[in-house]
C-alpha positions in Angstrom: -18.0 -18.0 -42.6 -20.1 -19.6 -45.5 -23.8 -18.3 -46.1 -25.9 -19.6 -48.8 -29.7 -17.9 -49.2 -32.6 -19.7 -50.1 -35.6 -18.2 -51.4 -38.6 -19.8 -49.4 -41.3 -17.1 -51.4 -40.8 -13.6 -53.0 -41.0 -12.3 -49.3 -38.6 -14.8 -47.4 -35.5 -16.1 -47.6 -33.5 -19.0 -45.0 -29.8 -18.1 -44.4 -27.9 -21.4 -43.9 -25.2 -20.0 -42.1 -21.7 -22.2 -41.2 -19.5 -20.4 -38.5 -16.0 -22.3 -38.6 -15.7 -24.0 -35.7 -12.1 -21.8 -35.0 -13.9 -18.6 -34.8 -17.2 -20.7 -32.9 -14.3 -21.5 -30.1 -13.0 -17.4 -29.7 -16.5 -16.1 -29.9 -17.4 -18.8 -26.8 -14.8 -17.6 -24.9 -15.8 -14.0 -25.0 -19.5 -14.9 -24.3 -18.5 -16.6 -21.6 -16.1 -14.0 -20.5 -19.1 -11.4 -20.7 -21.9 -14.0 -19.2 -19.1 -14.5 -15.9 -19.4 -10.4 -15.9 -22.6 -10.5 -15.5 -22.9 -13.1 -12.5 -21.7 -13.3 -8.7 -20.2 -16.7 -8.2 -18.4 -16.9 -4.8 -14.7 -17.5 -4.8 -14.4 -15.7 -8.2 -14.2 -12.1 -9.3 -16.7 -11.2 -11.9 -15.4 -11.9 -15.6 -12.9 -14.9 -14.2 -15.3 -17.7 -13.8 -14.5 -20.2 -16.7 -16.9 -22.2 -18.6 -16.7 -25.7 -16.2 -17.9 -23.0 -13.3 -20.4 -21.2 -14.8 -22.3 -24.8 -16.5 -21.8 -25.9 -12.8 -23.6 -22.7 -11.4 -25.5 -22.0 -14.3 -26.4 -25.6 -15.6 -24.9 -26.6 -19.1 -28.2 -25.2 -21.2 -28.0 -22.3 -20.0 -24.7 -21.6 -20.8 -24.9 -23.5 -24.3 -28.1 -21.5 -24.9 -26.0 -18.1 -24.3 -22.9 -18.9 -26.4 -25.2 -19.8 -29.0 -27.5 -16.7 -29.0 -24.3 -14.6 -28.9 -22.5 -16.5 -32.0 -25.6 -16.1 -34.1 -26.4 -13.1 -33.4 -22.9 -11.8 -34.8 -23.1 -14.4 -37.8 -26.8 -13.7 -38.9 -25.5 -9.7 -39.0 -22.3 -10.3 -40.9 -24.5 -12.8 -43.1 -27.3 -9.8 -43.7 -24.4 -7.2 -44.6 -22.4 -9.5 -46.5 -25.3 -10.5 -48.8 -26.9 -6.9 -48.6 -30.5 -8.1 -47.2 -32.7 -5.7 -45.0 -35.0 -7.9 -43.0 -38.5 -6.3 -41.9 -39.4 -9.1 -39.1 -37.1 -10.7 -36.3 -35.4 -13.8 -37.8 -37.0 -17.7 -37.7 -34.2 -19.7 -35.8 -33.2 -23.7 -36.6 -29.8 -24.6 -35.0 -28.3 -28.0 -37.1 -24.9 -28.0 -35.1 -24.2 -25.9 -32.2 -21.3 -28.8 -30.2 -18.3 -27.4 -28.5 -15.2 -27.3 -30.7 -16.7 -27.9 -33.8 -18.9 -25.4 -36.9 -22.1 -23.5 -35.4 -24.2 -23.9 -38.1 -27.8 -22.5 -38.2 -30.6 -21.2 -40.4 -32.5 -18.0 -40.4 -35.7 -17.4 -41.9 -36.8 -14.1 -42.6 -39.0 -11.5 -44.2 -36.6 -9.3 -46.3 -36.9 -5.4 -47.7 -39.0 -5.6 -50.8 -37.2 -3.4 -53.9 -38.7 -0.6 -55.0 -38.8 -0.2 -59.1 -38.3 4.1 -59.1 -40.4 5.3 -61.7 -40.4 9.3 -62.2 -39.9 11.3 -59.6 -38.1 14.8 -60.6 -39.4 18.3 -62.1 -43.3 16.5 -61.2 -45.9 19.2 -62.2 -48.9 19.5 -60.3 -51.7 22.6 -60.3 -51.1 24.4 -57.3 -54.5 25.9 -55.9 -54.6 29.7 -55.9 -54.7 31.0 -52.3 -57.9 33.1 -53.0 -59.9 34.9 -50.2 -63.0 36.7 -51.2 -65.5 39.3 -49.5 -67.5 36.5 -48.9 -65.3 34.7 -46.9 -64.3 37.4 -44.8 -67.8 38.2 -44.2 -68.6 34.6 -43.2 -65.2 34.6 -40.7 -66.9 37.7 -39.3 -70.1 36.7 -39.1 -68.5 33.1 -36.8 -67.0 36.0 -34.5 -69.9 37.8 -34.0 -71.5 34.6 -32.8 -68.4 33.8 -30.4 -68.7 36.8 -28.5 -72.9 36.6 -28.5 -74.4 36.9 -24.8 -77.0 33.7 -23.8 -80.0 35.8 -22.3 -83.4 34.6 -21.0 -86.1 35.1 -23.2 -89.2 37.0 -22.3 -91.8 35.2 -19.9 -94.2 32.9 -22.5 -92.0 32.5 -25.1 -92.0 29.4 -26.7 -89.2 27.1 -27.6 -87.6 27.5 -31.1 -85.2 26.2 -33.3 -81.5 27.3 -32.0 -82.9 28.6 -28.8 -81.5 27.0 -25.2 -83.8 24.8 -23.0 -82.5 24.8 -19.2 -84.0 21.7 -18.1 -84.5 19.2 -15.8 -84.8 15.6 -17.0 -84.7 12.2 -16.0 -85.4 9.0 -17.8 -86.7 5.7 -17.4 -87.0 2.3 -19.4 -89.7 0.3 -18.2 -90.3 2.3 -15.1 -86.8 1.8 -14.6 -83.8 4.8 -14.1 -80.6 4.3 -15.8 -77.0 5.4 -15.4 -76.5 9.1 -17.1 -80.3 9.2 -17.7 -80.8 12.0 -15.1 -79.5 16.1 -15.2 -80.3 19.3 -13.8 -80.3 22.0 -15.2 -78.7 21.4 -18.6 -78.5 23.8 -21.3 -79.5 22.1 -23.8 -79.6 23.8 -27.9 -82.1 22.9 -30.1 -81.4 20.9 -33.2 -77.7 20.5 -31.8 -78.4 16.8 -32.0 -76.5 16.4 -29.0 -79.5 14.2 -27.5 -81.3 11.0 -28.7 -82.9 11.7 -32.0 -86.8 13.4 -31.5 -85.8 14.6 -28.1 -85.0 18.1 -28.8 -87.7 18.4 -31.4 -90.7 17.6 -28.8 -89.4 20.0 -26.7 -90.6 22.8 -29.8 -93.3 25.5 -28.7 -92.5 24.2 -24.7 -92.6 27.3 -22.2 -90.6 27.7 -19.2 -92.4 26.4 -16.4 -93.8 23.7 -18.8 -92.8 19.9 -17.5 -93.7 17.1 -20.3 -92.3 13.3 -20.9 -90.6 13.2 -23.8 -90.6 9.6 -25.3 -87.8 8.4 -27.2 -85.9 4.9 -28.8 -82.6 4.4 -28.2 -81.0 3.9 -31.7 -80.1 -0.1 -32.2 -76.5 1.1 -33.0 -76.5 2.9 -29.6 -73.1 2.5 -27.6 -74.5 1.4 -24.6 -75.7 -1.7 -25.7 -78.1 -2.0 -22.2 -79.8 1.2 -24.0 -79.8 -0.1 -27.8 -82.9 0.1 -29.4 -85.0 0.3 -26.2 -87.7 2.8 -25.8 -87.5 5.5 -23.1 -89.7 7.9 -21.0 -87.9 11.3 -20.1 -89.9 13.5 -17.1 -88.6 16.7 -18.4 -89.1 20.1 -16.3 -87.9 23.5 -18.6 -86.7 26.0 -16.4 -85.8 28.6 -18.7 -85.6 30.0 -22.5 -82.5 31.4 -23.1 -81.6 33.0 -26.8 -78.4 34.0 -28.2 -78.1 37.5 -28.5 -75.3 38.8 -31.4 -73.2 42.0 -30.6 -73.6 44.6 -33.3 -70.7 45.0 -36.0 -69.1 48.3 -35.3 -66.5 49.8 -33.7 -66.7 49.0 -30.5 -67.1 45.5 -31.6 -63.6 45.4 -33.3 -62.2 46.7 -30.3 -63.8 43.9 -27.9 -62.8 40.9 -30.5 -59.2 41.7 -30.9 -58.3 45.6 -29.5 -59.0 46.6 -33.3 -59.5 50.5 -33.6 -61.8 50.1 -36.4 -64.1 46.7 -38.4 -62.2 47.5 -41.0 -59.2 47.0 -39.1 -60.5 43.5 -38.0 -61.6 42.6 -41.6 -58.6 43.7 -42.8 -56.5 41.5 -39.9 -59.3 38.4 -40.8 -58.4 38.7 -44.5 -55.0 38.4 -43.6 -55.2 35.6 -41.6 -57.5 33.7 -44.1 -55.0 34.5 -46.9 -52.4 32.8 -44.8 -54.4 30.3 -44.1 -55.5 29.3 -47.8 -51.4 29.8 -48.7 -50.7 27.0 -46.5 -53.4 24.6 -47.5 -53.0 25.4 -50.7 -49.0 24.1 -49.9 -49.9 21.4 -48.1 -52.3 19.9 -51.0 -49.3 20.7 -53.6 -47.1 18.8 -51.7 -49.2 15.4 -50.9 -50.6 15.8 -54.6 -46.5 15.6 -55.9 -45.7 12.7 -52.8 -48.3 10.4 -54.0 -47.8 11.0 -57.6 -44.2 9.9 -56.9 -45.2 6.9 -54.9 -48.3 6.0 -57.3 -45.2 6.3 -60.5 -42.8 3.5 -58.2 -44.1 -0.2 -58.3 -43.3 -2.6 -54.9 -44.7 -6.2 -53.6 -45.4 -5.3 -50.2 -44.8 -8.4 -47.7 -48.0 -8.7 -45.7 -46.1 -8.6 -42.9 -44.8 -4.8 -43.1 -48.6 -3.7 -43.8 -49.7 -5.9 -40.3 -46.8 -3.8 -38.4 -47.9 -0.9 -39.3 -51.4 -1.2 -38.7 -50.5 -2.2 -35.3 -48.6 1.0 -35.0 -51.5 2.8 -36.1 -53.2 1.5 -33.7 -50.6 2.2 -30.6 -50.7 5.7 -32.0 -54.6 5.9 -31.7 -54.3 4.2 -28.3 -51.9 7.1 -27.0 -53.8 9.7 -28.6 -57.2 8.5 -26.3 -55.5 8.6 -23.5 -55.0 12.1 -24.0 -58.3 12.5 -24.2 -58.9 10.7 -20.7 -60.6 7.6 -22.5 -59.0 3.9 -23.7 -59.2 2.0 -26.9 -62.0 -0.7 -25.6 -64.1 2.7 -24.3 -63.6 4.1 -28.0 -64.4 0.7 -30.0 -67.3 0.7 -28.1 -68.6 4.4 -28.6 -67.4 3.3 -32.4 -69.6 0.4 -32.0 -66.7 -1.4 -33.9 -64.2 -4.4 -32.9 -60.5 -4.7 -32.7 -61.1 -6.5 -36.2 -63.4 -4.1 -38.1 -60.9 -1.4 -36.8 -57.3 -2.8 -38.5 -59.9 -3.7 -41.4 -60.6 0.1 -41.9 -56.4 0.9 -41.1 -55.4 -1.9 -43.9 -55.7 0.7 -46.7 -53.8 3.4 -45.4 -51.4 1.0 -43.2 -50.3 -0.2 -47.3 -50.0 3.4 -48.5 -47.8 4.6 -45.5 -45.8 1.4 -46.1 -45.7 2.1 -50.0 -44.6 5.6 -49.2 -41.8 5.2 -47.0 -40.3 2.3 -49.0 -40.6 4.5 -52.0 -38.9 7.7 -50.3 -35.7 5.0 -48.9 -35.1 4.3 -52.3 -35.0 7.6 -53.7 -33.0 8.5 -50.6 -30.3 6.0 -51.9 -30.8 6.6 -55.5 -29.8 10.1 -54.6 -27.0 9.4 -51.9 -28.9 11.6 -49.2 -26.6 11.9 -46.5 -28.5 11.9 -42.8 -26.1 14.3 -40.8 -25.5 14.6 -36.8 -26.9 18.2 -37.4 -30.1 16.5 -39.1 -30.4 13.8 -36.1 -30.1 16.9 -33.9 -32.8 19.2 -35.3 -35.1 16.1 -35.2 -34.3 15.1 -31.8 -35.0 19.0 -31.2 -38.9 18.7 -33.1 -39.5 15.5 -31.2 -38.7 16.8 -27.9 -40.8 20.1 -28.6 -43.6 17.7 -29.7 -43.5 15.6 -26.9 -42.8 18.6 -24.3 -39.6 16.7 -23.4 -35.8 17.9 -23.3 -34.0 16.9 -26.2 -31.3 15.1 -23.8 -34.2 13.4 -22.4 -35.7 12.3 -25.2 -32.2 11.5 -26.8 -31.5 8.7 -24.0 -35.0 7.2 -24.9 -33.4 6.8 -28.5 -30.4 5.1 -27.1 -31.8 3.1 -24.9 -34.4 1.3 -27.1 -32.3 1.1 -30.1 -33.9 3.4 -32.0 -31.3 5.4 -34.1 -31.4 3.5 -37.3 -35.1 4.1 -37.3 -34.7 7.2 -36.4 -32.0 8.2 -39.1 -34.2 6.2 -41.8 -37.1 8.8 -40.8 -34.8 11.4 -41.1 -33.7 10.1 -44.3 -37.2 9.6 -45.9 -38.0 12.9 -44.6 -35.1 14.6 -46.5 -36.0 12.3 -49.8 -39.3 14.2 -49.7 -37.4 17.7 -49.7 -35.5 17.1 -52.5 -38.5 15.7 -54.3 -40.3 18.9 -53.1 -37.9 20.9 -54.4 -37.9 19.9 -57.9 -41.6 19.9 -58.4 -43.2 22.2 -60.3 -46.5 23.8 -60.4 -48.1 23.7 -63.4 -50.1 26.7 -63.0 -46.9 28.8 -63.0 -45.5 26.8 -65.9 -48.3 27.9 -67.7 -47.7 32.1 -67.1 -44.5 31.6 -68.1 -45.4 30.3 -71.6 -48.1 33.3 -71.5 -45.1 35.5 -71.0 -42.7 34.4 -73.3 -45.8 33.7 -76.3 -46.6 38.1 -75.7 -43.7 39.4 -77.3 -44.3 36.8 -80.4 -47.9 37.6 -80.7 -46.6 41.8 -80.4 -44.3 41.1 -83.3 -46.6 39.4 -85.4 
């Protein structure tokens, strides 16, 4: 087989590729033998049609078209191993010669694997945060639990509506004399200066009573989502049917016992200092880590095809899709609550599509520079994650790998995943660096 590459841009390249016309002719034959497989022909067991029977049954295009696809798809893999390109998009087909008996010849166009220039990425020292809790802190995690266990209670007859305080009302609005979809509600509790209505609802509804009925007059923002809505003004007959305030539990004893079967608050501040300690350990880890990642990828230097950057922003996007529906709403219902477009919405992804592109590239390469090895036990533990993630079993979740081809991209995940380890592992934080040269400058001062 003869391949010669021709640069089209820095991105692309066309693969002529020449199949001899010898190997063309045994590579037919099996196609055929597997296409025959794959069909009932009557008179003829499956596999044992030949070629004249199937172009008879099939019609000749068909069967051309077939030995075709399944001679270049061989020769455009041998051609990519045998001049070590990694394509990033499907390959641009232009048959020159594909005749019975004689050389298959054919181009393929495609977007190849940019390289990666490494620059350092060992022993790279970054400040690590100091996991610090204070009294202040634990007083403030206290104070958030005191107000999760607080009672609603109705305020005394004639008090007036306050800041913070619940409204229980009934409301219904109007534009133009007219009701609108989800303008009507009974009984909702409704907090003051939550913001959860349209701006100067909740604010007119200051030093009301319960008993008291009002209109509340609004404008719907312009930026509203329901465009119907946007910018229009609206009349709200609102009815208050009650004052309710939140009533906080005392901090004692009893208290600790309620929030968490604590026999004492200083048991519970002792358990919430604890927890916040654990929690500022692990942020403080996780910021150590990204900080050392992108100074890696911010030291490497790569062209990145447009191409690779569009993918991913479309995967972003699937990703976002399947996260909604989750949440029981679509991607249209969310660009419109967004008040955004498809357009404006891969605009704000472009950034961070490049840098997630950037970064894997970047951890491949350092995978290879370092001859990482992905294992079957690596593949496994990931499979394992995935199917924990996903709530699947593994076996499950495995045969979804198989069956849509994923295991390269799976084992390249894998890879890039163990690239960041190792990187990980040889970073350094620079705070610690420092008490070390404290430590070893103490005796030298003692002596002097």
């Amino acid at each position: 087989m003869n391949v010669t590459v021709n640069e089209v841009d820095q991105h692309k390249v066309t693969l002529r590729i020449e199949v001899p016309a010898k190997d063309a002719s045994k590579q037919a034959a099996a196609a055929c033998k597997n296409l025959a497989s794959r069909v009932n022909i009557p008179g003829f067991r499956k596999g044992k049609a030949p070629r004249m029977v199937l172009e008879s049954f099939l019609g000749k295009d068909a069967v051309k078209q077939e030995i075709f696809e399944a001679i270049a798809n061989k020769a455009y893999g041998d051609a990519l191993d045998q001049e070590g390109i990694v394509p990033v998009t499907e390959p641009e087909l232009n048959v020159i010669s594909d005749e019975n008996g004689k050389d298959v010849v054919f181009e393929a166009t495609v977007t190849k694997k940019p390289e990666v220039k490494l620059g350092e990425y060992k022993g790279i020292a970054v400040a690590k945060d100091k996991a610090e809790v204070s009294d202040e802190d634990v007083a403030k995690e206290l104070a958030n639990l005191q107000k999760q266990h607080a009672k609603l209670v109705v305020a005394p007859e004639g008090t007036e509506i306050a800041k913070d305080d619940f409204a229980v009302i009934d409301f219904k609005g109007t534009v133009d004399g007219v009701a609108f979809e989800g303008g009507e509600g009974k009984s909702y509790p409704l907090q003051i200066g939550s913001g959860s209505f349209i701006p100067g609802f909740e604010d007119q509804l200051i030093g009301s009573k319960a008993g008291d009925e009002k209109d509340v007059k609004v404008t719907f923002p312009e930026d509203y989502f329901e465009k119907s809505l946007a910018g229009k003004e609206a009349v709200f007959a609102v009815k208050v049917n009650d004052v309710k305030r939140s009533e906080l539990p005392a901090i004692d004893d009893e208290f600790a016992k309620e929030a968490g079967k604590f026999e004492s608050v200083d048991d519970l501040k002792a358990d919430i200092r604890k927890r916040l300690e654990s929690k500022a350990s692990y942020q403080a880890l996780e910021k150590f880590n990204a900080e050392v990642l992108q100074t890696v990828v911010n030291n490497a230097e790569v062209d990145i095809p447009q191409v690779m950057v569009d993918d991913k922003i479309d995967q972003m996007i699937e990703e976002l899709s399947v996260k909604l529906e989750t949440q029981r709403m679509n991607l249209d219902d969310y660009l419109k609550y967004m008040n955004q477009d498809m357009d404006k919405l891969k605009e704000s992804y472009a950034e961070p599509a490049k840098e997630n592109v950037k970064m894997d590239l970047v951890l491949e390469a350092i995978s290879k520079a370092e001859n990482i090895e992905v294992k079957d036990i690596d593949l496994q533990a990931e499979i394992i994650t995935m199917s924990q993630n996903f709530g699947a079993d593994p076996k499950e979740v495995y045969k979804i790998i198989l069956k849509e081809h994923r295991v390269p991209m799976l084992v390249q995940s894998v890879g890039r995943k163990k690239a960041a380890s190792f990187i990980l592992s040889n970073a350094i934080d620079s705070n610690e660096d420092k008490k070390e040269e404290a430590k070893a400058e103490e005796p030298a001062k003692a002596e002097d």
